[in-house]
C-alpha positions in Angstrom: -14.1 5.6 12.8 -14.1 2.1 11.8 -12.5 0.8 8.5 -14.5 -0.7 6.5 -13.4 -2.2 2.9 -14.7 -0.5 0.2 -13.8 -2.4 -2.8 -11.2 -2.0 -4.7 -9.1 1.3 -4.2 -8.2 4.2 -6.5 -8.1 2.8 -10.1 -6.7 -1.3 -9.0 -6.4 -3.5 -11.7 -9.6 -5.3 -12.6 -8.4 -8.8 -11.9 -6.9 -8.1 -8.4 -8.5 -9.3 -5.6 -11.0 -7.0 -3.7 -9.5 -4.9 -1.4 -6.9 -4.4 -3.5 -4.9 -1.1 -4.2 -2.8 -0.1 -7.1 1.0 1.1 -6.4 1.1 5.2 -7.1 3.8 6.2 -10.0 6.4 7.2 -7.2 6.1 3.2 -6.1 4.1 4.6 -2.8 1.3 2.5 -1.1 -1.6 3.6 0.9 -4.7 2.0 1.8 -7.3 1.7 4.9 -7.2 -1.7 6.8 -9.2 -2.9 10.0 -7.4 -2.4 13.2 -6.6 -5.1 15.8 -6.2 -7.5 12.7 -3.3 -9.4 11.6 -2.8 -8.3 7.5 -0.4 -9.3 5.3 0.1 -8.3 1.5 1.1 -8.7 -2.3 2.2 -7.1 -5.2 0.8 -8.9 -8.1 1.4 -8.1 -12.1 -1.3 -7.1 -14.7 -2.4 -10.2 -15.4 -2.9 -10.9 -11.6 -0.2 -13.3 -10.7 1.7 -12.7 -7.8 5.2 -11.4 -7.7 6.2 -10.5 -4.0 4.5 -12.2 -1.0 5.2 -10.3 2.5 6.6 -12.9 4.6 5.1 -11.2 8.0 2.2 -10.4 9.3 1.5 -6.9 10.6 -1.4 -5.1 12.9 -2.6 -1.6 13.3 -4.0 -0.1 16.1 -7.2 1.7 15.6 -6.1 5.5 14.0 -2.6 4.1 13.1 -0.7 6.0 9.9 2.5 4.0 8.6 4.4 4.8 5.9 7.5 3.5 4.4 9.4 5.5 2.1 10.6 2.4 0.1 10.4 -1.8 0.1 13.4 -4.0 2.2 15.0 -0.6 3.6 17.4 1.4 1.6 21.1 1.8 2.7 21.9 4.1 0.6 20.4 3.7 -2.6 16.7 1.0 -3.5 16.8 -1.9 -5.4 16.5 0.4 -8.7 19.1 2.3 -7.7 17.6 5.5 -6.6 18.1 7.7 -3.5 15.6 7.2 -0.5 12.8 9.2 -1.3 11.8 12.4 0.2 9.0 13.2 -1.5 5.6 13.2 0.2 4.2 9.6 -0.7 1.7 9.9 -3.4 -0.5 7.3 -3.0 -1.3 8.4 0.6 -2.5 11.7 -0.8 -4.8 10.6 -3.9 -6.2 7.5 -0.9 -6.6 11.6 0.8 -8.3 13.4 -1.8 -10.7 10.4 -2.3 -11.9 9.7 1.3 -15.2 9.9 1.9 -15.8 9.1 5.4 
């Protein structure tokens, strides 16, 4: 199966860019990106505006799954001071329940 974008996923904020995808509540990120292409990404605020630019370029091979428990690698506790997570990652499973091949 091919990815394809569909627009903006779950509920993004209007004024992001398309292709965009909103940050779960648990601070999890999922989304569906073309294989064999270089992709890169930002978080931006409500407004739009950027606040953290990647600073690396990544590809996925066609059927690839990635996840990341938690941004810049945790030691022992993230940049808000919590535990690495253990939990499931939520935004993988509402990108889940929404798929519609």
């Amino acid at each position: 199966m091919l990815a394809r974008p569909s627009g903006r996923t779950g509920d993004a904020p209007t004024l992001a860019p398309l292709g965009a995808t909103r940050i779960a509540a648990d601070g999890s990120v999922a989304a569906i990106v073309p294989a064999r292409r270089a992709v890169t990404w930002q978080t931006l605020d409500p407004a739009g505006d950027p606040v953290v630019r990647e600073r690396y370029w990544v590809s996925f091979a066609p059927g690839e799954v990635r996840s990341c428990p938690a941004c810049h690698g945790i030691n022992t506790l993230s940049q808000s001071g919590e535990p690495t997570p253990t939990n499931p990652p939520l935004a993988l499973r509402e990108l889940l329940a929404d798929w519609e091949p």
